[in-house]
N, C-alpha and C positions, 0 to 999 in steps of 0.2 A: 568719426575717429579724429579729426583733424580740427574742432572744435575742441573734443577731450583732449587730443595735447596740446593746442594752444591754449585752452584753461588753467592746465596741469603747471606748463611753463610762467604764464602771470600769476597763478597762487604763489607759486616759487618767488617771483620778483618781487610780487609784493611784502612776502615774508623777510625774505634778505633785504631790502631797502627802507625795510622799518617803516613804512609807511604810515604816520600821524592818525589818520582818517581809520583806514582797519585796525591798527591798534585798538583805538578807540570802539571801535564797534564788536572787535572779537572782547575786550575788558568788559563790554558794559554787556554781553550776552556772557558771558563764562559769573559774573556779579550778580544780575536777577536772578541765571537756574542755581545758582550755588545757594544763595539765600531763603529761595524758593522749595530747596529741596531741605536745606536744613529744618525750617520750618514745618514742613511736611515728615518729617522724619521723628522730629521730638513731636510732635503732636498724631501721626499712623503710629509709628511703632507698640507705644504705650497702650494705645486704643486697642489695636489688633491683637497684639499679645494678653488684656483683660478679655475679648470675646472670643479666643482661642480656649481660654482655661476656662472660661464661664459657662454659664445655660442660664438663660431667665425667660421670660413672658416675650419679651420684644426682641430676643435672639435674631430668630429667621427674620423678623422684618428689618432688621440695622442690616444683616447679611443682605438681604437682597437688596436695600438702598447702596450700600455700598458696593456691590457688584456693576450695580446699574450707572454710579457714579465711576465703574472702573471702563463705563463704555461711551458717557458722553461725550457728545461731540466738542472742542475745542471752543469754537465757532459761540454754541451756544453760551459756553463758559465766559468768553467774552461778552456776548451781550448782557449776561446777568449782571456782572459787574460794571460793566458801563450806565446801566440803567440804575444801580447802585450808587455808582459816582458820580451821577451825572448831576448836573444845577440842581434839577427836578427831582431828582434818586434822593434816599435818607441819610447819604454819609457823603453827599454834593459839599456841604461846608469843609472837609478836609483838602479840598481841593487838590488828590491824588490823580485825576481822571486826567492821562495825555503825561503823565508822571512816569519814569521807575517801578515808583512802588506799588503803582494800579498792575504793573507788569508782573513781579510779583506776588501779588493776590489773585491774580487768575490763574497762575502757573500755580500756585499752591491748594489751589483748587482742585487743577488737575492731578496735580500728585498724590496730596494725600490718600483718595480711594482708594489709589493700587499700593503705598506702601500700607497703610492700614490690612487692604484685602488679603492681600500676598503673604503678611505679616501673620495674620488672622488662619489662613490656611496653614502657614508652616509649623504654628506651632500647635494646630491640631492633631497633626500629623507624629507627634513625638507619645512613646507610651506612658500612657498615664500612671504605671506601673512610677515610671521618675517621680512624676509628684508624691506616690505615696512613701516613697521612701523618702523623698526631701522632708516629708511634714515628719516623718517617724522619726527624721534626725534632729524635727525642732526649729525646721526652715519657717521664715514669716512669708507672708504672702509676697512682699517683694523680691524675697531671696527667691522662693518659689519660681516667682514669676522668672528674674533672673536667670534661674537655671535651665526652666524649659528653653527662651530664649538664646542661651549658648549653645545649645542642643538643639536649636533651629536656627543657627547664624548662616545657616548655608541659603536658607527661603529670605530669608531676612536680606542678605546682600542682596538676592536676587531680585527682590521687592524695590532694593534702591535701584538698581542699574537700570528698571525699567522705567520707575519714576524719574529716573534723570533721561532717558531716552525721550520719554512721552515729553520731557517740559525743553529740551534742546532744541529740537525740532518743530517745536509749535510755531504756526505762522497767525492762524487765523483770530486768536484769541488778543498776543499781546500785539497785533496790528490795530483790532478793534481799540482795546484799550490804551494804549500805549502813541497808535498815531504816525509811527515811521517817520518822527521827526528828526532830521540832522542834526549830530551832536547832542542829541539828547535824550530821545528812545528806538533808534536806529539799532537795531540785531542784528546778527547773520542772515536771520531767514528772511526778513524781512527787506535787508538790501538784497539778499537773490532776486525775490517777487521783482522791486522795484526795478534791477538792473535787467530782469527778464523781460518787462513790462515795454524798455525804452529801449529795448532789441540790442542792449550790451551782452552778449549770452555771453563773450570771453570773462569778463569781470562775473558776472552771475555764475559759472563754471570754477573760476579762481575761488568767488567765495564760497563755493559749495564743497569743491574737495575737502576748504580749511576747515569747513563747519563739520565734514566726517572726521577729517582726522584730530582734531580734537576729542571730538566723542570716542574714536579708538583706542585714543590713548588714554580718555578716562575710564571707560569702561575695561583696558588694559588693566589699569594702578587698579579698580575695583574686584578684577579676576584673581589678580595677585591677592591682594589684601583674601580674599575667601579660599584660597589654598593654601596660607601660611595660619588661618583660622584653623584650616582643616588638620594642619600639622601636626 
C-alpha cells in the first residue's frame, strides 16, 4: 500500500513538474497507438463490415484466421516483424527496425483482427430485413453497407476501445521491435519493464498509474462518443 501511494504521489509530481523525459515518452506512446489504431481502423472496419454482409467459398476460413489473429500472442507479432525488418528480413532495406514506425506495424498488426473481427460480428448481428429495404429504396452497396454500419456503431466502437486497449498496453511486441531506446522508442510500458527491472518500482508505479489513466480517459471520450451515437 505504501508503494501504491508513493507511486500515486510521484505520478502526481511528475505530471505537475512537466517533466521533459515523460512528456516525451507519454507523446511518443499516445503517437504510435493513435496512428496505429487509425490505421487499423480504415483498413478492419471496411473489411469486417464486407464479411458481415457477404458469404462466399473462403468465408469460414478468413473468419477463423481472423479470430485466431484476434488471439495471438504479442510476443510472436513482434518477432514476425522484426525478422521482416531485420538486415536479413525482405523489407530490411527500409531501415524501420529499432524505429517508430516498426512500433507501429506490429501494433497494427495486433489491431487490426479485433477491429475487423468485432466489426465483422456486429454487423452480422443487425436484421437483414434493413438491407432489403435499403436495396428496395435503391441504396448502392456502399450506402448499404453504410447503413448496416450506423446500425452496428455500438460493436463497432466497441471493436475500437478494444483495439486501443490490446495496442496501449503492449509491451512485448514494440520492445522486440522498437528496442526501448531513450528518446526514441521508449513507451510507457516499456519504461515500466525497465524501471521494474533496476528496482525503481516508485517511478515504474508513477508510470503505470499515468499509463491507466490515460487509457480511462480515452476509453472515457470513447464511451461518450457511443452514447451521444446512441442518442
Amino acid at each position: 500500500m505504501d508503494d501504491l501511494t508513493q507511486g500515486l504521489a510521484h505520478a502526481i509530481q511528475l505530471l505537475l513538474s512537466g517533466d521533459a523525459e515523460l512528456l516525451e515518452i507519454v507523446a511518443l506512446s499516445l503517437r504510435v497507438s493513435f496512428i496505429a489504431l487509425l490505421i487499423a481502423m480504415a483498413l478492419g472496419i471496411p473489411i469486417g463490415a464486407a464479411l458481415g454482409l457477404s458469404r462466399t467459398r473462403s468465408h469460414d476460413l478468413i473468419t477463423v484466421l481472423l479470430y485466431t489473429g484476434m488471439g495471438l500472442p504479442p510476443v510472436v507479432v513482434g518477432l514476425f516483424v522484426y525478422l521482416m525488418l531485420s538486415r536479413a528480413g525482405p523489407f530490411g532495406s527500409l531501415g524501420w527496425l529499432f524505429t517508430p514506425t516498426a512500433m507501429i506495424v506490429a501494433q497494427v498488426i495486433i489491431a487490426f483482427p479485433l477491429v475487423a473481427g468485432l466489426t465483422m460480428a456486429s454487423t452480422q448481428t443487425i436484421d437483414p430485413q434493413l438491407r432489403l429495404q435499403a436495396r428496395a429504396l435503391g441504396a448502392t452497396r456502399i450506402q448499404e453497407a453504410w447503413i448496416v454500419l450506423s446500425e452496428a456503431r455500438v460493436g463497432v466502437i466497441a471493436a475500437i476501445v478494444a483495439a486501443f486497449g490490446a495496442i496501449i498496453s503492449e509491451v512485448g511486441a514494440v520492445m522486440l521491435v522498437g528496442g526501448n531506446i531513450e528518446g526514441k522508442t521508449r513507451v510507457l510500458t516499456t519504461a515500466i519493464v525497465l524501471n521494474t527491472r533496476t528496482g525503481d518500482f516508485a517511478l515504474a508505479l508513477a508510470l503505470g498509474i499515468i499509463l491507466l489513466a490515460l487509457a480511462f480517459v480515452i476509453n472515457g471520450a470513447l464511451l461518450r462518443l457511443q452514447r451521444v451515437s446512441d442518442a
